[in-house]
N, C-alpha and C positions, 0 to 999 in steps of 0.2 A: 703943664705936663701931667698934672694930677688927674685929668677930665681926659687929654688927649689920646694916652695912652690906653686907657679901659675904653674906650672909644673905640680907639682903633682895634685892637682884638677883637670887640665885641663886632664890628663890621666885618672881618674877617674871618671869623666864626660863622655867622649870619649865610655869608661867602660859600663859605664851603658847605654848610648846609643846603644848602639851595643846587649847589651844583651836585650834589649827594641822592636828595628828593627828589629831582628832577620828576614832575608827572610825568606818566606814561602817555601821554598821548602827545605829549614833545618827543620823549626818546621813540617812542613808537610811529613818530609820522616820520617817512621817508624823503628824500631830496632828490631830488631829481637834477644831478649834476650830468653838464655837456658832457660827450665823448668824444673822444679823439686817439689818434695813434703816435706813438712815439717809437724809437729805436734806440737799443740798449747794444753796445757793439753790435752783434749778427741779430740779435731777438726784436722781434715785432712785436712790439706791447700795445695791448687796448688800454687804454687810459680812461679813467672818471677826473674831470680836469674841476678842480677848487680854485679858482681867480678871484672870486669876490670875496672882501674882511668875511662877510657872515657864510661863505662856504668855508675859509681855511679853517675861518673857528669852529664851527662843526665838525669837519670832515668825515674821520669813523668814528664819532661819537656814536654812545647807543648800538652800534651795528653787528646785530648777530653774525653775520655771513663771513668767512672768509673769503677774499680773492682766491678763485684761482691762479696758478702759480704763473699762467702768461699772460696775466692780467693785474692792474695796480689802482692806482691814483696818485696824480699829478699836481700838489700844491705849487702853485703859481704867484712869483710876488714880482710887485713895478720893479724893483732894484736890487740889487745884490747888498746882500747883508747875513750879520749873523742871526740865524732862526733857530729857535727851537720849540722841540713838539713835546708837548707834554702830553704823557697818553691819559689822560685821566678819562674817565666811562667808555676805555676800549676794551672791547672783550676778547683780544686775542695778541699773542705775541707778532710784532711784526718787523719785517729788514727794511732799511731808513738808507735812503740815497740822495748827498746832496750834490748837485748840479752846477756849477756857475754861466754865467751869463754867454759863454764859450762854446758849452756842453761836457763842459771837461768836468769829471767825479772827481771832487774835492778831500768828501769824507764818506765813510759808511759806515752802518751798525748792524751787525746780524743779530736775529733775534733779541730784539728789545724787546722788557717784559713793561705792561701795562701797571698801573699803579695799584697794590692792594690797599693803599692808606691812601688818601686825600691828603692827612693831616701830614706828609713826608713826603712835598712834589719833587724832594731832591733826588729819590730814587727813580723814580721813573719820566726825569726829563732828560732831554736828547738833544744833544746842541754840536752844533761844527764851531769848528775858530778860526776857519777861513768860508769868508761870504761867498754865499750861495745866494742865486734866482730861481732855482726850481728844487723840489723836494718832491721824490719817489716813494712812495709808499706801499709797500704790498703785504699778504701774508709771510710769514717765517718759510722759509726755505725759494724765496724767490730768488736770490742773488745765486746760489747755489746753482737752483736747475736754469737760471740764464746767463750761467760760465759767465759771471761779471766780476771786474777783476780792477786793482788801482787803476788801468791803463785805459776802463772801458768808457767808452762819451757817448752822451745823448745828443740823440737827431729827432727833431721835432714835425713830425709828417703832416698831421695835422691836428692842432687845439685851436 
């Protein structure tokens, strides 16, 4: 225990350093993720769809831009479970919609703010406790201007 525990810190540390530094020409190269459309009760949303481990774990990392408000990204997982996002290197507040296998909204979060500390992922992670298969992503005030509500489901048009 005497070795494993300085250890383990010190990897941890190491950790978040790294994801802290990040060179710029990682946060600064772009992805170029599919698109596709989805429906949110009555709204027609352009989607940027995240299906692969190495998109979800990306997703808006680095990303100066905000979506427009009728536009998102679509994290995509095989199976319904509990997910959460932890905004750590997102530069903007955003609303969180989770989805299950159905299209039925399970949970949502308006305005989640991004992480100011690294070293405190407890404040800015984001989690349902009922499993979801898709996760909605957009800028802050998207839920708002797309009248979306406990009752509203998604329809998947095409990803």
């Amino acid at each position: 225990m005497a070795v494993l525990i300085p250890a383990a810190l010190v990897t941890f540390f190491i950790g978040i350093a790294g994801l802290i530094f990040v060179p710029d020409d990682i946060k600064n190269k772009p992805l170029d993720f599919d698109r596709g459309t989805i429906k949110i009760g009555n709204s027609v949303i352009n989607v940027e769809i995240a299906e692969s481990d190495a998109e979800r774990q990306r997703w808006l990392m680095f990303r100066n831009e905000e979506f427009p408000l009728n536009s998102a990204m679509i994290l995509v997982y095989p199976k319904s479970d509990l997910y959460a996002l932890w905004l750590l290197n997102i530069q903007y507040n955003l609303d969180i919609l989770w989805f299950n296998e159905k299209g039925k909204l399970v949970y949502y979060i308006e305005d989640a703010k991004p992480c100011e500390n690294p070293l405190d992922p407890q404040n800015c992670t984001y989690k349902t406790t009922i499993p979801a298969k898709y996760i909605v992503v957009s800028t802050e005030g998207f839920i708002k201007r797309n009248n979306i509500t406990n009752s509203s489901s998604l329809t998947i048009i095409s990803i």
